[in-house]
C-alpha positions in Angstrom: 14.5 42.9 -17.2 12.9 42.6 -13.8 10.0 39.5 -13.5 7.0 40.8 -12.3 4.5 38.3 -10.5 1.2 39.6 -9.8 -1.5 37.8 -7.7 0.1 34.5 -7.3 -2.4 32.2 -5.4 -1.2 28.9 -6.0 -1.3 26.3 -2.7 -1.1 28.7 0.0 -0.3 31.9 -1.4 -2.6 34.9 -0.8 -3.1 36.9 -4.1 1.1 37.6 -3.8 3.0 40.2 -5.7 6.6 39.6 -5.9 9.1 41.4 -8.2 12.8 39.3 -8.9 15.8 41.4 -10.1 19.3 40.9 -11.9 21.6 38.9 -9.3 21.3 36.2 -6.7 17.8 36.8 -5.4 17.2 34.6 -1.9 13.7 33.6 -1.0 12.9 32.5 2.6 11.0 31.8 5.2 9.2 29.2 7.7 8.8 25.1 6.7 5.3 25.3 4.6 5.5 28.8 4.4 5.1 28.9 0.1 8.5 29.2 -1.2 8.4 26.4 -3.5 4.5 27.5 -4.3 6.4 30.5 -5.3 9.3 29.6 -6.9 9.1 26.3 -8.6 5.1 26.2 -8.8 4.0 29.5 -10.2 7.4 30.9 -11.8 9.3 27.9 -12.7 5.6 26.0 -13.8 4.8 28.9 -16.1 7.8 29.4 -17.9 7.9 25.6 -18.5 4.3 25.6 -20.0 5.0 29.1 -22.1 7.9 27.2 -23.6 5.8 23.6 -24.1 3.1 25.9 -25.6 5.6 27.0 -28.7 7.6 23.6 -28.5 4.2 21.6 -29.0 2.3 23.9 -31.2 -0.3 22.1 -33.4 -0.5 19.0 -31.6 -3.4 17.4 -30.2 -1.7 16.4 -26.6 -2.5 17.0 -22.8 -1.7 20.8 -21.7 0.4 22.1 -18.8 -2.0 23.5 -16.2 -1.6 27.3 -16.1 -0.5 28.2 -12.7 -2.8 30.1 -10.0 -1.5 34.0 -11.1 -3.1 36.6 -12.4 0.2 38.0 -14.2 3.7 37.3 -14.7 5.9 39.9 -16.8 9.6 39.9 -18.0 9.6 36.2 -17.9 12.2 34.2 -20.2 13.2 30.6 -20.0 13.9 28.8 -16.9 16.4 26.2 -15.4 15.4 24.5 -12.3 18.4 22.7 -10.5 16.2 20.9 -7.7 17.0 18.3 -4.5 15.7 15.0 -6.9 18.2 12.8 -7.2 20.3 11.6 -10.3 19.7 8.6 -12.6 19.0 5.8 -9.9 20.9 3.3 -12.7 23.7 1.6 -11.1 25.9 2.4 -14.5 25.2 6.0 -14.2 28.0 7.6 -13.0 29.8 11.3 -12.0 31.3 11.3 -15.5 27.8 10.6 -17.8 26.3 13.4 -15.4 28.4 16.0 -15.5 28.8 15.4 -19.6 32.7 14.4 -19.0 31.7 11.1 -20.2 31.3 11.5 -24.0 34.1 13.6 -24.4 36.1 11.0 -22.4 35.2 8.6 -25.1 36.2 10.8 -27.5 39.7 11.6 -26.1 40.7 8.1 -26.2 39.4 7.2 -29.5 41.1 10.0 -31.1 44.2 10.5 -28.9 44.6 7.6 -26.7 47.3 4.9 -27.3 46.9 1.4 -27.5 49.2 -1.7 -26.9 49.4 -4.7 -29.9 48.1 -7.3 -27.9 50.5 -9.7 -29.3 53.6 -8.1 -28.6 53.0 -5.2 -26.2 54.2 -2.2 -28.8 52.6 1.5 -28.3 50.0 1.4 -30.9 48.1 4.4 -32.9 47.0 5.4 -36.5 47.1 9.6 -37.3 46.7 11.3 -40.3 49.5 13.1 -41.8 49.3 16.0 -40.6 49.3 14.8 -36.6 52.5 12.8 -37.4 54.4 16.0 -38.5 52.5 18.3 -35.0 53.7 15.2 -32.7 57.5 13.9 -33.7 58.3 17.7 -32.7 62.3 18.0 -31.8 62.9 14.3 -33.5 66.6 13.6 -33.9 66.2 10.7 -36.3 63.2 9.1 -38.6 62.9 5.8 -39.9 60.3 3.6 -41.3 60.5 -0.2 -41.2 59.4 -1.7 -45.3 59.4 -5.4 -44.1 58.8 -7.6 -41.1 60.4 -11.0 -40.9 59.3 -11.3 -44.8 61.1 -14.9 -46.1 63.6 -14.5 -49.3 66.4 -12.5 -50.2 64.6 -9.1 -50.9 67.1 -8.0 -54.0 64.8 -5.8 -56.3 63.9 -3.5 -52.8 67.5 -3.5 -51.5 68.9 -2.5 -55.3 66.2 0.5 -55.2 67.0 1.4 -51.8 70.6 1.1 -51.9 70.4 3.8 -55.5 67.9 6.2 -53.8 69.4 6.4 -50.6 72.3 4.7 -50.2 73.9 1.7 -47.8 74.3 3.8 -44.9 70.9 4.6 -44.5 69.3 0.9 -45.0 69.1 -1.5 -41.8 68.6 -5.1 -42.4 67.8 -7.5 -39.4 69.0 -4.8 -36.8 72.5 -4.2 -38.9 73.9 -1.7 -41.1 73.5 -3.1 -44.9 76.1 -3.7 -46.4 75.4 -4.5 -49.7 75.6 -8.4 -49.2 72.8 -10.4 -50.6 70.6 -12.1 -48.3 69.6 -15.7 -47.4 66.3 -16.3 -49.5 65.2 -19.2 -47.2 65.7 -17.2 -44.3 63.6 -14.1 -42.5 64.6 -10.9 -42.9 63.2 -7.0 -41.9 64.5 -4.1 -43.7 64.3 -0.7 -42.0 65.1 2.7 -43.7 66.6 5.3 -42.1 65.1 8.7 -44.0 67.2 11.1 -41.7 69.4 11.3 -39.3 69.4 14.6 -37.3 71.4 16.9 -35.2 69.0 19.0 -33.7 65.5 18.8 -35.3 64.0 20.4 -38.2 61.2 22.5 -39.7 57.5 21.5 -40.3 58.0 21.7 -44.1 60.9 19.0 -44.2 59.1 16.8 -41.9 56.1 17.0 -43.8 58.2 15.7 -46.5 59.9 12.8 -45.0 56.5 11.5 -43.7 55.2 11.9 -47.5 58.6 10.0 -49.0 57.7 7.2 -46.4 54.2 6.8 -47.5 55.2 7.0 -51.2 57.6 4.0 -50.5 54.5 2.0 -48.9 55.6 2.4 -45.8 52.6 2.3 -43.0 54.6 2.9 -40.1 57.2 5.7 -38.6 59.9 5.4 -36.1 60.9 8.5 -34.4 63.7 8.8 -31.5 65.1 11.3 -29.6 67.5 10.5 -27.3 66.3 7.4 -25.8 62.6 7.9 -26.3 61.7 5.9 -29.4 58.2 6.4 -30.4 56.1 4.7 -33.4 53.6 6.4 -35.7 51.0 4.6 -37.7 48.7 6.0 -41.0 47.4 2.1 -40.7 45.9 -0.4 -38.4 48.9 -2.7 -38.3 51.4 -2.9 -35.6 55.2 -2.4 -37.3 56.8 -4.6 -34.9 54.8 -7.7 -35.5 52.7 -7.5 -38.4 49.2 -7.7 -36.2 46.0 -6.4 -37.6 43.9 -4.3 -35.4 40.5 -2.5 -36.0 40.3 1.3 -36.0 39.2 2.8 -32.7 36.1 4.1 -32.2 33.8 6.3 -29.3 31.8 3.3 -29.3 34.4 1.0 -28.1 34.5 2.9 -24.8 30.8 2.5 -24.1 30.6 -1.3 -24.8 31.7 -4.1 -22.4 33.8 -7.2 -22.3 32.4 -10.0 -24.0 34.1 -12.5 -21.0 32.7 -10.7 -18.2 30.0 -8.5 -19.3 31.7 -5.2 -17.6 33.0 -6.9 -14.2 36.1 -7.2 -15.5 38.3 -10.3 -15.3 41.9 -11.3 -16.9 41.0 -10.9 -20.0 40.3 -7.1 -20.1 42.7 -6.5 -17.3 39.8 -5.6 -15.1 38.8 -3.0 -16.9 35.4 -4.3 -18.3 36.1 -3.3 -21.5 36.1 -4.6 -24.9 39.9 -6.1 -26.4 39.9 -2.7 -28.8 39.8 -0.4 -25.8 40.8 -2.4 -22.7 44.9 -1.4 -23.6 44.4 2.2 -24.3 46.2 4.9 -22.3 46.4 8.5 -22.2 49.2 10.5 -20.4 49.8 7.3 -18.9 46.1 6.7 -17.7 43.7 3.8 -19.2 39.9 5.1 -19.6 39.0 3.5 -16.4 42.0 4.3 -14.7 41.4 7.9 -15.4 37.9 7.9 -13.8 39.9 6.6 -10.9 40.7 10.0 -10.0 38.9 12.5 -8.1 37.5 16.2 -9.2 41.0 17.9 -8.1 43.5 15.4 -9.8 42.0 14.4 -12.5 42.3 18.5 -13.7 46.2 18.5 -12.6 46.1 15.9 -15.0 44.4 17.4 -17.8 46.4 20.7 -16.8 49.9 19.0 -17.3 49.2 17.1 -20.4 48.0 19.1 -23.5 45.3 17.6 -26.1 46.2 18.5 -29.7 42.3 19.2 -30.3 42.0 22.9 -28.0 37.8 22.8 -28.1 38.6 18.9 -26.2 40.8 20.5 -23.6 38.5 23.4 -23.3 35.8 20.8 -22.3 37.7 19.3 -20.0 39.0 22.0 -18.0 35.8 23.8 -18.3 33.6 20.8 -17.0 36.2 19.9 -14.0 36.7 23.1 -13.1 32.7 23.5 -12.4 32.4 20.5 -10.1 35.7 22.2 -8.2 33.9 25.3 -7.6 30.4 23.8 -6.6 32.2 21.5 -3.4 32.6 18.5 -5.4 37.0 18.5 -6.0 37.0 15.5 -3.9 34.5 13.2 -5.8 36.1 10.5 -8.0 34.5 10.8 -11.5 33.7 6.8 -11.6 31.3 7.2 -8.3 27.8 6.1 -9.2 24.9 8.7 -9.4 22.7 6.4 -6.9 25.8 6.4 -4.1 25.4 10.3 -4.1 23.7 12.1 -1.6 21.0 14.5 -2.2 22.8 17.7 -1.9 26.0 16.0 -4.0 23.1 14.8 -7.2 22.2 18.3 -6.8 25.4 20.4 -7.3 26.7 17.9 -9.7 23.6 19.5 -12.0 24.7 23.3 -10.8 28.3 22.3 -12.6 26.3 21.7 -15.7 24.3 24.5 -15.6 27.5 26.7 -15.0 29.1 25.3 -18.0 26.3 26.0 -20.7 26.2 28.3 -23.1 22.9 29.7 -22.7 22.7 33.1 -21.6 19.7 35.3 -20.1 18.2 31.9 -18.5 16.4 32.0 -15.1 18.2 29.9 -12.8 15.7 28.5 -9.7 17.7 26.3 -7.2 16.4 24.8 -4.3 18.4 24.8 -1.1 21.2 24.4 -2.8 23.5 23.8 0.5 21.9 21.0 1.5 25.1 19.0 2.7 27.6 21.4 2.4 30.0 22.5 5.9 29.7 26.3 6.9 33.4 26.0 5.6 32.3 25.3 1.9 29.0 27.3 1.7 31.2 30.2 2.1 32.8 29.2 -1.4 29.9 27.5 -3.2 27.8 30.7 -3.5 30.1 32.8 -5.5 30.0 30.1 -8.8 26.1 30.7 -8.5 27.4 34.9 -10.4 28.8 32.7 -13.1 25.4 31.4 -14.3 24.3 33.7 -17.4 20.9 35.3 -15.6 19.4 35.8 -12.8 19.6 33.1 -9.6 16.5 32.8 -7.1 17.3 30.3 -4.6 15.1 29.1 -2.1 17.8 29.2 1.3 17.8 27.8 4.8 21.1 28.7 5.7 22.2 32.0 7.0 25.8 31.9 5.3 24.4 31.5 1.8 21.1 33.8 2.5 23.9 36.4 3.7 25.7 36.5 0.3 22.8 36.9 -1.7 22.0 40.6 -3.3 18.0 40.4 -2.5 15.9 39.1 -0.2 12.3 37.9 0.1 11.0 36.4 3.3 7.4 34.5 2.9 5.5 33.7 5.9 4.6 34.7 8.6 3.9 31.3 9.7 3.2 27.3 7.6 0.1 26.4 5.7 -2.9 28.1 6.6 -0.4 30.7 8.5 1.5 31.5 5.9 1.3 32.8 2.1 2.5 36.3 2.3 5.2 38.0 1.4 6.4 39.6 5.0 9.9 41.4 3.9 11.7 42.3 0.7 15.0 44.2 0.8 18.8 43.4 1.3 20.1 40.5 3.4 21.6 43.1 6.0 18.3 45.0 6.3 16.2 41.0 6.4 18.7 40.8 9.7 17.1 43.5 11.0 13.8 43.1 10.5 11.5 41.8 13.2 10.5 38.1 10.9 10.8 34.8 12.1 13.6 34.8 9.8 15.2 37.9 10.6 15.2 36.9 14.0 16.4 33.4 13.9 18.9 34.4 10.6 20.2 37.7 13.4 20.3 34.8 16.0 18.1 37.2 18.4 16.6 33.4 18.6 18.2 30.2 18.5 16.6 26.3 19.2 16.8 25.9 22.5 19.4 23.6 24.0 18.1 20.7 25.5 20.1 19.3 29.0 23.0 16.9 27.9 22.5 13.2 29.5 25.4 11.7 31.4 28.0 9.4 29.4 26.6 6.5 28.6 28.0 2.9 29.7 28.3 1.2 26.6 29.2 2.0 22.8 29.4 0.3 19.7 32.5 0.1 19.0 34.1 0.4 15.2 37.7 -0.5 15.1 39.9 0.1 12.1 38.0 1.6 9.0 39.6 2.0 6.4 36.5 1.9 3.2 37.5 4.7 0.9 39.0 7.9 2.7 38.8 6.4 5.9 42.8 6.0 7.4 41.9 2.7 9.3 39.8 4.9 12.3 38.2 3.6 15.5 35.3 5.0 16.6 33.1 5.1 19.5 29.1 5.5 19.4 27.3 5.2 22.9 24.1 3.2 23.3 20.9 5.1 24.1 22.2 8.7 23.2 21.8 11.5 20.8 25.3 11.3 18.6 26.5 13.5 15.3 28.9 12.6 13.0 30.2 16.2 11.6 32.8 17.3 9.0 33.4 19.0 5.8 32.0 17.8 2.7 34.0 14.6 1.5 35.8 14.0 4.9 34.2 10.6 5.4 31.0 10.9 7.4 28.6 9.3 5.4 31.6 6.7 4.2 32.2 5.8 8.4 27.7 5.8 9.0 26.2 4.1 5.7 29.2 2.4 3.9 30.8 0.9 6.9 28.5 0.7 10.2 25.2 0.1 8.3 26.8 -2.2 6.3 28.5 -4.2 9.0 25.4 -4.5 11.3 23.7 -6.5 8.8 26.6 -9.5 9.0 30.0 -9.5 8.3 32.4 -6.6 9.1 32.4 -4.2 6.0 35.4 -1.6 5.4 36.8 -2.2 8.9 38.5 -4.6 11.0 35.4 -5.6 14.1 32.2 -4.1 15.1 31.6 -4.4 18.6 28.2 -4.6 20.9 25.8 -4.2 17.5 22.2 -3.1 17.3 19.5 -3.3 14.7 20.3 -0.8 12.1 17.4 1.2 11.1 18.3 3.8 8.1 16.0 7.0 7.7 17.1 8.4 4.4 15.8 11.3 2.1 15.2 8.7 -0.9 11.4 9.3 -2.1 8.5 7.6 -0.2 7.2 6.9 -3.4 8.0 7.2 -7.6 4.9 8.5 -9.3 1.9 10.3 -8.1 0.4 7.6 -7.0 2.0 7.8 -3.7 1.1 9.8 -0.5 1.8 11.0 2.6 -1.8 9.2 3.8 -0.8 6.0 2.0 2.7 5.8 3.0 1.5 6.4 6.8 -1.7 4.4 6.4 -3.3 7.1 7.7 -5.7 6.2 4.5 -6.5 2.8 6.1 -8.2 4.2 8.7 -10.0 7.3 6.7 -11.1 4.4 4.1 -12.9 2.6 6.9 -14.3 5.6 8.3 -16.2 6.7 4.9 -17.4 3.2 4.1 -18.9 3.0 7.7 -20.4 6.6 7.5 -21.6 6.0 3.9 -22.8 2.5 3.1 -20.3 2.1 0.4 -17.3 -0.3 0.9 -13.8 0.7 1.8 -12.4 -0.3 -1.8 -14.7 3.2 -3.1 -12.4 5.1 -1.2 -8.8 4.1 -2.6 -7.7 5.6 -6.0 -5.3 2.5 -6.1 -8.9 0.6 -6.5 -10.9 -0.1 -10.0 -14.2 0.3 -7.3 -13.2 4.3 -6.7 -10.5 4.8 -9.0 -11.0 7.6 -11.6 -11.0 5.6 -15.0 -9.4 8.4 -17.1 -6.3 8.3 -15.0 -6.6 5.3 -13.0 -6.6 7.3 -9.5 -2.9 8.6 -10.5 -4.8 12.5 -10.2 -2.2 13.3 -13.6 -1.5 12.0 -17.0 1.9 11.2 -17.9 2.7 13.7 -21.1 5.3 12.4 -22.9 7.0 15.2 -25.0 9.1 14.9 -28.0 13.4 15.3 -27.5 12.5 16.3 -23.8 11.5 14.1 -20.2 7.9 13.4 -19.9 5.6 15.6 -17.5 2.4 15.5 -15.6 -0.2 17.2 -15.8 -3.7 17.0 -14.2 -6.5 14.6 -15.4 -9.0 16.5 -17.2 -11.7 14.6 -16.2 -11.6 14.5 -12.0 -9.4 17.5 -12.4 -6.5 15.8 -9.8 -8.9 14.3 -7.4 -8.0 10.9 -8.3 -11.8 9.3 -7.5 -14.9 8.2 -9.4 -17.6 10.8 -9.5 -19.7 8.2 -7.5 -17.1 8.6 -4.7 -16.3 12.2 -4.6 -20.6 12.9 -4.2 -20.2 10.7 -1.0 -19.9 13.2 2.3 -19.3 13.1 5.5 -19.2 15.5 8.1 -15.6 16.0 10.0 -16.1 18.8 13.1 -19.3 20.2 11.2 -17.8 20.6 7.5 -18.9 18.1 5.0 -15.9 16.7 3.3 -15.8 14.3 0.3 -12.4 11.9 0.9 -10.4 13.7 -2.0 -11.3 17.3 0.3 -9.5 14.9 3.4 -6.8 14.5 1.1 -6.6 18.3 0.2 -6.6 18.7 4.1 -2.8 19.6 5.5 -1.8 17.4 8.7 -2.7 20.2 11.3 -6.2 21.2 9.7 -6.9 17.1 9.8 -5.9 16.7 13.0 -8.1 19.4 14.2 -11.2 18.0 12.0 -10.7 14.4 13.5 -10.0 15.7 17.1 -13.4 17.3 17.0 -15.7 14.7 15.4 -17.0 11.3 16.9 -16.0 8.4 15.5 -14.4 4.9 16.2 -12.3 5.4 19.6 -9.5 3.2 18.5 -9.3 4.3 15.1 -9.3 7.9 15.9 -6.7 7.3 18.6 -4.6 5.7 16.1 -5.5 8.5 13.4 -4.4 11.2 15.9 -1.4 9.6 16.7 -0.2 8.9 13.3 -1.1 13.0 12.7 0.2 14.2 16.2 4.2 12.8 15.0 3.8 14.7 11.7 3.1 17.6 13.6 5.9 17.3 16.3 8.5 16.7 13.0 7.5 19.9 12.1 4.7 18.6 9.0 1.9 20.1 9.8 1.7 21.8 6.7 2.2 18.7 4.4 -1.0 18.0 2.4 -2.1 14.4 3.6 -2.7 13.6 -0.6 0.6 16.0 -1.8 2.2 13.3 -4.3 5.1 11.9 -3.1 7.6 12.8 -5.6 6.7 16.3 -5.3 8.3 16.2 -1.8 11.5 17.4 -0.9 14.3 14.9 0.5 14.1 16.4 3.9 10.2 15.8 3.7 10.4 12.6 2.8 12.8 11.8 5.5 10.5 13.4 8.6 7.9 11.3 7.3 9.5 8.5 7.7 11.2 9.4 11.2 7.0 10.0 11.9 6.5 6.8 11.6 9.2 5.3 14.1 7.7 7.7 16.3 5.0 5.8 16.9 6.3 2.5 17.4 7.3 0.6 20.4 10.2 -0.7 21.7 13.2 0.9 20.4 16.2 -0.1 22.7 17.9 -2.5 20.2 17.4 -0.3 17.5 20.1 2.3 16.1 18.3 4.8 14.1 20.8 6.3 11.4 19.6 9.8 9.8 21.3 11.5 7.2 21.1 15.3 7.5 17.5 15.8 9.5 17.8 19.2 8.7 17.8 19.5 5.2 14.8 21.9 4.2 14.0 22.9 7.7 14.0 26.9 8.6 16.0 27.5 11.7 12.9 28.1 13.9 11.8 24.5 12.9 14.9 22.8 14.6 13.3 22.8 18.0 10.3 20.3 16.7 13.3 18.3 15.4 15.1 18.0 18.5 11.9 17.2 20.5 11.1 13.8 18.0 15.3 12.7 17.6 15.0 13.0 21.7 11.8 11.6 22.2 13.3 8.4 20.1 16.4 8.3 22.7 14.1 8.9 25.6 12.3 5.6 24.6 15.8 3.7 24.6 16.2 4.6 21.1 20.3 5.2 19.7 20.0 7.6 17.7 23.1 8.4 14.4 22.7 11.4 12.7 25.0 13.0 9.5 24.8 16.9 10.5 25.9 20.4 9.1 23.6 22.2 11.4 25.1 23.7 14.3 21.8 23.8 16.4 21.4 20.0 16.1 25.1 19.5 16.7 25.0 22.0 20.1 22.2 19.8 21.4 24.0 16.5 20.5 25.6 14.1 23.7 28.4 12.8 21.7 30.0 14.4 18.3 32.3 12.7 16.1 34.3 15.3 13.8 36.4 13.8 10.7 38.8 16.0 8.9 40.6 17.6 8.4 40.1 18.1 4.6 37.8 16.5 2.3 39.0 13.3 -0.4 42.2 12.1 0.5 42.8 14.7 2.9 40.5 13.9 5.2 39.7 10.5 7.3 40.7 10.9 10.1 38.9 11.5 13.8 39.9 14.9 14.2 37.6 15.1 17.4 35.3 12.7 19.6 33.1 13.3 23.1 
């Protein structure tokens, strides 16, 4: 069933119809031009409050804004796989994200094998049943009736010796043979219940386990050839008599009572509790396990079959979707926060390819971010596994390429934009005379800016070897424009962040020397603020100045004109513009106060105007203002010299980032990471001297359309122009072509790769 939007007019959109199909549906288009306003703020929004509406019937609770449409048909539920990162909690990890976690638990709980931590012997307790599935092709059984018991045992070994004869009872190690034994001394008496040539059948073993538990024996011995293996139906070790508890899940989520999960001596650096620390499974212990990356940790579970099938299933089912979305070289134990953007966001895409729920609208947003032109080429095809229909909001010409439909949104950001310009196939969107179908056709491509000669000095990295890294050195000259490049998992961000960031702020980290340092300044996509309480005007203290403005022009005092102020605050919300719904079994939304209806001020405040180029504004209409329309307003309008200088050129490095459609009061969380990022890099921009500084940047790029590249090259060489050095992390081959130094790791990704497979 097709989904039918009819006059969509949320942000920027201009009373847009838009129909979606079966199949991978590609939306693009410009920076700013209303994708997301599209996508993730009329669809996506509306069939999250349709399903809020029947999941919180009858209570009295806040309500999901319905979105600016006039109609939307054939719409069903909806999963939204966006660029927000995973659980910032340092504990969080690949496993608990990707739901291997649990299951893990549950493997070794139920099948893992333990060690008696007195004596060292293979420890487990099974039922009955999974003794007579595991001792298979056994070629004899035995169970021992006493350990190192005192006295001379004569009543057992009279029983014994009737029921089954001399030959099969062993007494300290020995054949019996029907001595009496030393009462003041220790003995163990072991029976032998058979002795086999080649096996048997189910039935008789069934019966031999059932004999030993009749006699009161606990334990089983089975060996073939010279594997000897023990059985247990109860928490006592045969060889030494120790007690140990049963095993539980619980056990594998708990941490050592000595070292509180750092692990020390006593849990042998596991961080576990005594019950689980010893446990192994196909010769793996539950951390050792998570050792392992994607790729060999489903080798593993491949070679070694668990005797619950729905537990395997799970396994290889879970694995095999972080292989397919780019993520095979990712160890399972790598914590959530340590992941980039694009890596938080296809560990989610695995989940959603492993669910059971069919008929469910998938939205994903640029979901290549980080990915090589090598693996985008093999990430889009999982995207047909998801049960329904995939619209995907798309950058990249590989991925837009492989789609069935296409719909371009522009022609231009902001203001310019709103409209749906083309809808057909990706071959016909080629053709077409768009922004996009020029750029995507490369008819157009960012201009190449002249390469500067070889610089004089470099910082010098010798001998990295942090995680993949095969003990590297690498060269980065001063003052110049340099990209680290490579397939995902070769290294890149390991060789920038984990060991050169790292090292500049002291002592050498993950490699051997770091010669001729700078100041380390990291731009990353991490949000420029948690709640809604956070702006783009805040965050550039572009607010400072528009505060001072209005209480000059108005007579009231600066503090009227924050929201993060009792004096203009909105009391029903607290200047937040949203109330925080909390909804039963599912995360907490926001939705827009009722009472200033978003605008996050005092009604006293928003009836104060002033007049910017001729229009009376209020401050909340400011904050609705994007950065080019409030650029032009305060170009236009009189007002302190120095203040509006410093207004304009706060505004001026949005713009030359490629922000001029960003809404100066859009809440921060709301923005994408490559958002976030620019608006940071805006605000180096406009500072001073920048010749001891190296400015790292991971991925610029992300969320940029191919025709905004050029405004990105002018501010990442405008920062080297003013002495600035200048690191970036880069898929994009635009950026990379107009890059004075590249540094290419490879060849492959994980343990494959590491390596400096090209540098100049």
């Amino acid at each position: 069933m097709k989904i039918r939007v009819k006059g969509a007019r949320e942000n920027n959109l201009r009373d847009v119809d838009a129909e979606f199909g079966d199949g991978l549906t590609v939306v693009t288009g410009v920076s700013g031009s209303g994708k997301t306003s599209l996508i993730f703020e009329t669809i996506y929004h509306e069939s999250r409050r349709r399903f809020q509406e029947v999941y919180e019937f009858g209570r009295a609770s806040q309500r999901f804004t319905p979105a600016d449409v006039d109609e939307i048909t054939g719409l069903g539920p909806a999963v939204a796989v966006g660029q927000n990162l995973l659980n910032r909690n340092p504990n969080s990890t690949v496993a608990t994200a990707s739901g291997l976690h649990p299951f893990l638990r549950l493997l070794y709980a139920r099948f893992g094998v333990r060690k008696c931590r007195e004596c060292g012997e293979l420890l487990s307790v099974q039922t009955v049943d999974e003794i007579v599935d595991s001792i298979g092709e056994a070629q004899r059984i035995s169970v021992p009736l006493l350990i190192d018991a005192i006295g001379s045992h004569r009543t057992l070994l009279e029983m014994l010796s009737e029921e089954f004869g001399d030959e099969n009872i062993i007494v300290d190690g020995e054949k019996y043979e029907g001595k009496g034994l030393d009462a003041s001394q220790n003995h163990s008496i072991e029976l032998v219940l058979s002795d086999l040539k080649s096996g048997t059948d189910p039935q008789t073993l069934r019966e031999l386990v059932e004999r030993a538990g009749a006699l009161g024996a606990t334990t089983i011995i089975t060996e073939s050839g010279r594997q000897k293996i023990s059985y247990s139906t109860s928490t006592v070790c045969w060889r030494c008599g120790t007690w140990f508890s049963d095993l539980k899940t619980t056990h594998f989520h708990q941490h050592c009572p000595s070292c509180n999960g750092e692990g020390c001596p006593e849990c042998g650096d596991t961080g576990l509790p005594p019950e689980a620390a010893s446990v192994i499974w196909a010769g793996y212990g539950f951390k050792e396990l998570q050792e392992l990356g994607v790729d060999d940790a489903l080798e593993v579970f491949k070679d070694n079959q668990i005797q619950s099938r729905r537990l395997q299933l799970e396994f290889t089912k879970r694995l095999e979707a972080l292989k397919k979305v780019g993520l095979g070289y990712i160890q399972l134990n790598r914590p959530s926060p340590t992941l980039s953007r694009g890596e938080s966001q296809r560990v989610r895409l695995a989940v959603a390819l492993t669910s059971r729920l069919e008929d469910v609208l998938h939205v994903l947003d640029e979901p290549t971010i980080g990915q090589h032109p090598h693996d985008v080429a093999r990430l889009i095809p999982a995207f047909r596994e998801l049960k329904g229909p995939v619209i995907f909001v798309e950058h990249d010409r590989v991925a837009a390429a492989m789609a069935d439909h296409a719909v371009d949104i522009g022609p231009g950001a902001g203001a310019h934009g709103g409209e749906i310009v083309f809808t057909g196939s990706p071959s016909d969107l080629w053709g077409s005379d768009t922004v996009t179908g020029r750029y995507f056709s490369l008819r157009e491509r960012a201009r190449e800016a002249e390469r500067r000669p070889q610089a004089d000095t470099f910082i010098k990295i010798y001998g990295a070897t942090k995680h993949n890294l095969k003990g590297i050195d690498v060269r980065i000259p001063h003052g110049r424009l340099t990209a680290v490049t490579g397939v995902s998992g070769s290294g890149k961000s390991t060789l920038v962040e984990d060991v050169l960031v790292e090292s500049l702020k002291g002592e050498p980290e993950g490699c051997e020397e770091v010669t001729n340092p700078l100041k380390a300044v990291m731009v990353d996509q991490s949000p420029i603020g948690r709640n809604p309480r956070s702006i783009p005007a805040t965050y550039t203290k572009l607010s400072d100045i528009i505060r001072d403005h209005y209480a000059e022009e108005t007579g009231l005092s600066s503090s009227h004109f924050s929201f993060n102020r009792p004096e203009g605050a909105c009391p029903t919300c607290n200047g937040m513009g949203a109330l925080e719904m909390k909804m039963r079994y599912l995360p907490s939304a926001w939705v827009k106060c009722h009472d200033c209806i978003g605008r996050r001020f005092k009604d006293e405040v928003l009836e104060a105007f002033i007049t910017f180029n001729g229009e009376r504004l209020s401050v909340a209409d400011f904050y609705d203002l994007s950065v080019e329309e409030a650029y032009a307003r305060i170009e236009n309008t009189e007002m302190d010299p120095k203040r509006k200088g410093k207004a304009l050129g706060l505004l001026k490095a949005l713009l030359d980032i490629g922000l001029g459609y960003l809404g100066l009061g859009q809440p921060s969380p709301t923005l994408s990471g490559g958002e976030s990022q620019r608006v940071k890099l805006a605000k180096h921009l406009g500072r001073g001297k920048l010749s001891d500084k190296l400015i790292v940047l991971d991925e610029p790029s992300t969320g940029l359309h191919p025709q905004d590249i050029n405004g990105l090259l002018m501010s990442l060489n405008s920062l080297v122009d003013r002495g600035a050095t200048v690191l970036i992390v880069e898929h994009n081959t635009d950026i990379i072509r107009a890059s004075d130094w590249v540094i290419d790791l490879g060849p492959g990704a994980g343990p494959n790769g590491g390596e400096v497979i090209y540098m100049g």
